[in-house]
N, C-alpha and C positions, 0 to 999 in steps of 0.2 A: 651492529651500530658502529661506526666510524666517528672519529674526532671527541672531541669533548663537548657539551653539550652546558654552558654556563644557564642554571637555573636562578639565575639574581640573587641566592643567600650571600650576604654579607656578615662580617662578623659584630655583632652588638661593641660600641665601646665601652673601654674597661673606665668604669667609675671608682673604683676602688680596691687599692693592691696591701696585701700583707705587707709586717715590717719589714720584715728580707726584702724583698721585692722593692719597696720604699728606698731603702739603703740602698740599693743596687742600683736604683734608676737616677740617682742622686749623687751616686759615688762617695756613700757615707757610710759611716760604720754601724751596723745594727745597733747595739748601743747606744750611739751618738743620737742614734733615730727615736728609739725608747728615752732618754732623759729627755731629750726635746716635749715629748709626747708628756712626761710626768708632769715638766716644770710648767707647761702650757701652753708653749711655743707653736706646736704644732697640734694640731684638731687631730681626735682619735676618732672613729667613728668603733659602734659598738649595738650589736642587732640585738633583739630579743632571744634568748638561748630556747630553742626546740627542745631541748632536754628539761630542764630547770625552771615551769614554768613562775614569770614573776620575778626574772631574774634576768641579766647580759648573758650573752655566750663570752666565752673567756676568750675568744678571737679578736684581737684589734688590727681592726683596718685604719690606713688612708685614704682617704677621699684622694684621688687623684688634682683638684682642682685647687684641693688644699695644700697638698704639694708645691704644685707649680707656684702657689701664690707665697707660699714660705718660700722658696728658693728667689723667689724675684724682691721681697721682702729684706733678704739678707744679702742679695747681690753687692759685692763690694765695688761700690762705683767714685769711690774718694780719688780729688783730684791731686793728692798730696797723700803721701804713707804716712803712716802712723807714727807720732813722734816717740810710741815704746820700743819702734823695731831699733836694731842694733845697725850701725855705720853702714854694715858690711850688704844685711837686706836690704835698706837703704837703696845703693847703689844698684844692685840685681833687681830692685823694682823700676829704678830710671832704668834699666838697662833693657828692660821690657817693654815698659809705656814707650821709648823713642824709637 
């Protein structure tokens, strides 16, 4: 048999990623990812435990779509800094935005 032979499998999209993975796709820090997730900021999702029945699996995912909508949520879209930043980021933020 010659050539490759594409059989139409595509790969299922990912609905939902671990917190590493989460941090990662986000460019946050694991941690930062977990408080977000305690304080309630970010939706954890959490399946029925195969082992334990009657009980979570101790596995926390994110909903991928709950991501995306926490990071657009938090997008810093101010037309003006922040009046706590210091002179100096001040300036290094005009020096961006023009």
């Amino acid at each position: 048999m010659s050539g490759s032979t594409d059989i139409g499998v595509t790969a299922a999209p990912t609905l939902a990623v671990d917190i590493p993975r989460a941090a990662e796709m986000i460019g946050a820090n694991v941690s930062d990812v977990r408080a977000w997730i305690a304080s309630g900021l970010l939706p954890a999702v959490k399946f029925p435990s195969t082992r334990r029945p009657g009980q979570q699996s101790r596995r926390i995912l994110i909903a991928v779509a709950d991501l995306e909508e926490f990071v657009r949520r938090h997008r810093d879209t101010a037309p003006e800094p922040n009046a706590a930043l210091s002179q100096a980021a001040v300036r290094r933020w005009r020096e961006r935005v023009s």
